[in-house]
C-alpha positions as CSV (number, residue, x, y, z in Angstrom):
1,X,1.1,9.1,15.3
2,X,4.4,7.7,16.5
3,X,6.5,5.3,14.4
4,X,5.7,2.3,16.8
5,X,1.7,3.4,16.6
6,X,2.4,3.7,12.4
7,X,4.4,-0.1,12.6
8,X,1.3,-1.6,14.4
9,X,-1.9,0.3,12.4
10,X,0.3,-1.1,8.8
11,X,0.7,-4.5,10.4
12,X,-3.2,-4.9,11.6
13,X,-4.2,-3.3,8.2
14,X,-2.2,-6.4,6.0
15,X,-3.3,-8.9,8.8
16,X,-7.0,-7.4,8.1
17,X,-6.5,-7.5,4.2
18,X,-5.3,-10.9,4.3
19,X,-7.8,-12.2,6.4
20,X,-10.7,-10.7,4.4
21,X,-9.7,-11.5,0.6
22,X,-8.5,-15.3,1.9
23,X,-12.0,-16.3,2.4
24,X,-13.2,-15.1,-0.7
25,X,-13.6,-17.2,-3.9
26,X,-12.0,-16.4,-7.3
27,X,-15.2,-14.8,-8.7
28,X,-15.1,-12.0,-6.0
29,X,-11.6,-11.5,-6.2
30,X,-11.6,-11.2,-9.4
31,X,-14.9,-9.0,-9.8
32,X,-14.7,-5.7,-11.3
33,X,-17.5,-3.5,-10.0
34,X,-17.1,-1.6,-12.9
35,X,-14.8,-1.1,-16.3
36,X,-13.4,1.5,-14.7
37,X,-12.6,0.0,-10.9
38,X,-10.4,-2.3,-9.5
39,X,-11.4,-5.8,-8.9
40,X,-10.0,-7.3,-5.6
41,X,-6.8,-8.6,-6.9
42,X,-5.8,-5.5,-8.3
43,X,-5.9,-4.2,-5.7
44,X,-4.1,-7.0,-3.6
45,X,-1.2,-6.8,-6.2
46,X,-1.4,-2.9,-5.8
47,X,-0.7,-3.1,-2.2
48,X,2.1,-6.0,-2.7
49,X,3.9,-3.6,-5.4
50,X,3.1,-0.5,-3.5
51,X,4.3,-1.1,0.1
52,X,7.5,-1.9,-0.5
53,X,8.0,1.3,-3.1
54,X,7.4,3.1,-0.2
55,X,9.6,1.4,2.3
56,X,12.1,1.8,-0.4
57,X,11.2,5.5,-0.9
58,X,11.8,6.3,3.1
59,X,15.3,4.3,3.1
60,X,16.3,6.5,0.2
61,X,15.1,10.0,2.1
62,X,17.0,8.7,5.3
63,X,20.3,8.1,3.5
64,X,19.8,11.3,1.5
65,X,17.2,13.8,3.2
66,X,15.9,16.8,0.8
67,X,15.8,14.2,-2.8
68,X,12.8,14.2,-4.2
69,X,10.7,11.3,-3.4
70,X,6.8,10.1,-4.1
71,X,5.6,9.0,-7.9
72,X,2.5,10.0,-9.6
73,X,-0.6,7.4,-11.0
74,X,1.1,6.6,-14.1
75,X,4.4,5.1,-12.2
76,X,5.3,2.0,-14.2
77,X,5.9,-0.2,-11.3
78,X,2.1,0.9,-10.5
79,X,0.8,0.2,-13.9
80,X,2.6,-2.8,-14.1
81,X,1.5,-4.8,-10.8
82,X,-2.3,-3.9,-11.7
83,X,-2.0,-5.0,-14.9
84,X,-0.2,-8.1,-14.2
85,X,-3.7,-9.1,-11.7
86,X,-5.2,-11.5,-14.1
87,X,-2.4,-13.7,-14.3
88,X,-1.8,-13.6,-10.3
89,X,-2.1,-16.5,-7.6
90,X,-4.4,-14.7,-5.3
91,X,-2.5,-16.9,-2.3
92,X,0.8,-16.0,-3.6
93,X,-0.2,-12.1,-3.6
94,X,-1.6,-12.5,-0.3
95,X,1.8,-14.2,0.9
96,X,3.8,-11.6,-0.2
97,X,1.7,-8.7,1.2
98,X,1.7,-10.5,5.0
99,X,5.3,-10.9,4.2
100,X,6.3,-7.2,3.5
101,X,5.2,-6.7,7.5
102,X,8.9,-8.1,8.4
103,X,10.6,-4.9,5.7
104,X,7.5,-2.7,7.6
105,X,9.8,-3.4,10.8
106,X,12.7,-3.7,9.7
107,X,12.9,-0.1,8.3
108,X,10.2,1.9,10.3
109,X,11.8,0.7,13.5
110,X,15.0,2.4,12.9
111,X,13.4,5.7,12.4
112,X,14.4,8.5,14.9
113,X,13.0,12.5,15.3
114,X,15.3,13.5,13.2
115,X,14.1,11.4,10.2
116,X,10.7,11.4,10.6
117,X,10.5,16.0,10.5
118,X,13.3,15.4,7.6
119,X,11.5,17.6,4.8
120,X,11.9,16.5,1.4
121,X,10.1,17.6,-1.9
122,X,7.5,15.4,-3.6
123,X,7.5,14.1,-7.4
124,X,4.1,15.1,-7.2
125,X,2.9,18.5,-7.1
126,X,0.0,17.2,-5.3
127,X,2.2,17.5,-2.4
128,X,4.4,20.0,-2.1
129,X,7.6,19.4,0.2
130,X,6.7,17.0,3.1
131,X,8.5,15.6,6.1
132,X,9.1,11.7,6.4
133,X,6.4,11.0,8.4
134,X,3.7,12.3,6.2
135,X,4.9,9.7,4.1
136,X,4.8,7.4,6.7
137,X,0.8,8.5,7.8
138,X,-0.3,9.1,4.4
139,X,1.0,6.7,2.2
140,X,1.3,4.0,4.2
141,X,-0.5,3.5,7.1
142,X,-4.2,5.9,5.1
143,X,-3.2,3.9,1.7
144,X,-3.5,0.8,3.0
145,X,-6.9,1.1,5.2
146,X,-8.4,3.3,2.2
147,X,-7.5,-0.2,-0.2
148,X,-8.9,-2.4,3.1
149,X,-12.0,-0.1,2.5
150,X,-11.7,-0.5,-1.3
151,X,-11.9,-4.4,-0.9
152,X,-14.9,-4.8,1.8
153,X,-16.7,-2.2,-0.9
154,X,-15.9,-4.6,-3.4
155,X,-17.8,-7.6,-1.7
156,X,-20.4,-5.4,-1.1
157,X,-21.1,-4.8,-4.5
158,X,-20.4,-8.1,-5.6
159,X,-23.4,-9.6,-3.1
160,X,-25.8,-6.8,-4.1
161,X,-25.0,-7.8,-7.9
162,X,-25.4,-11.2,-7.1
């Protein structure tokens, strides 16, 4: 996938997430489908916290190819945005996420070849060492249409529960 293809799946993704959870009321957004699963604003203010982490992760590899880059699921900033849910404005997490598509621009489109095959090592062994546009596929553009996924399962199960 080319950078412009990766700018454009990102940016219909957040417009599609912020279409679907605007029309929803407080009880589904706030459902949990189970103890262990996220309700629908945790994972809005996931993908408000984690979208920009990466951005921030790919500025860092293209001033200083080869550091280390990536976290694992026990990241603070991670832990933190999730737990935080609760006490969220769903329309202020919503504005934020729509907002990040301007930093989604702003750095993806001054990407060149030589960035994007870069190879760097992960944080997570998971991964192994990657080049800068597996980041860019994987934990971007797949992360946000697996959370889209994640929220229309969500409704799902909230309407069969209900």
């Amino acid at each position: 996938m080319s950078i412009q293809e990766a700018i454009r799946s990102i940016h219909e993704t957040i417009d599609d997430i912020v279409r679907v959870s605007k029309g929803l009321s407080e009880d589904v957004i706030r459902w949990k489908p189970a103890e262990d699963k996220w309700s629908i604003i945790e994972v809005l203010c996931h993908v408000e916290e984690a979208t920009p982490y990466w951005l921030n992760e790919i500025q860092a590899l293209v001033q200083s190819p080869g550091i280390e880059w990536g976290r694992g699921l026990q990241h603070e900033g991670r832990l933190a945005a999730v737990a935080a849910a609760p006490g969220r404005s769903t329309d202020e997490v919503l504005q934020a996420i729509e907002s990040s598509k301007a930093q989604v621009q702003a750095v993806l489109g001054t990407l060149n070849e030589e960035n994007v095959t870069a190879e760097s090592p992960s944080r997570n062994p998971r991964f192994g060492t990657k080049s800068l546009q597996f980041v860019v596929d994987h934990l971007l553009v797949e992360h946000l249409i697996t959370h889209l996924k994640q929220i229309n399962r969500n409704i799902g199960q909230y309407q069969e529960a209900h």
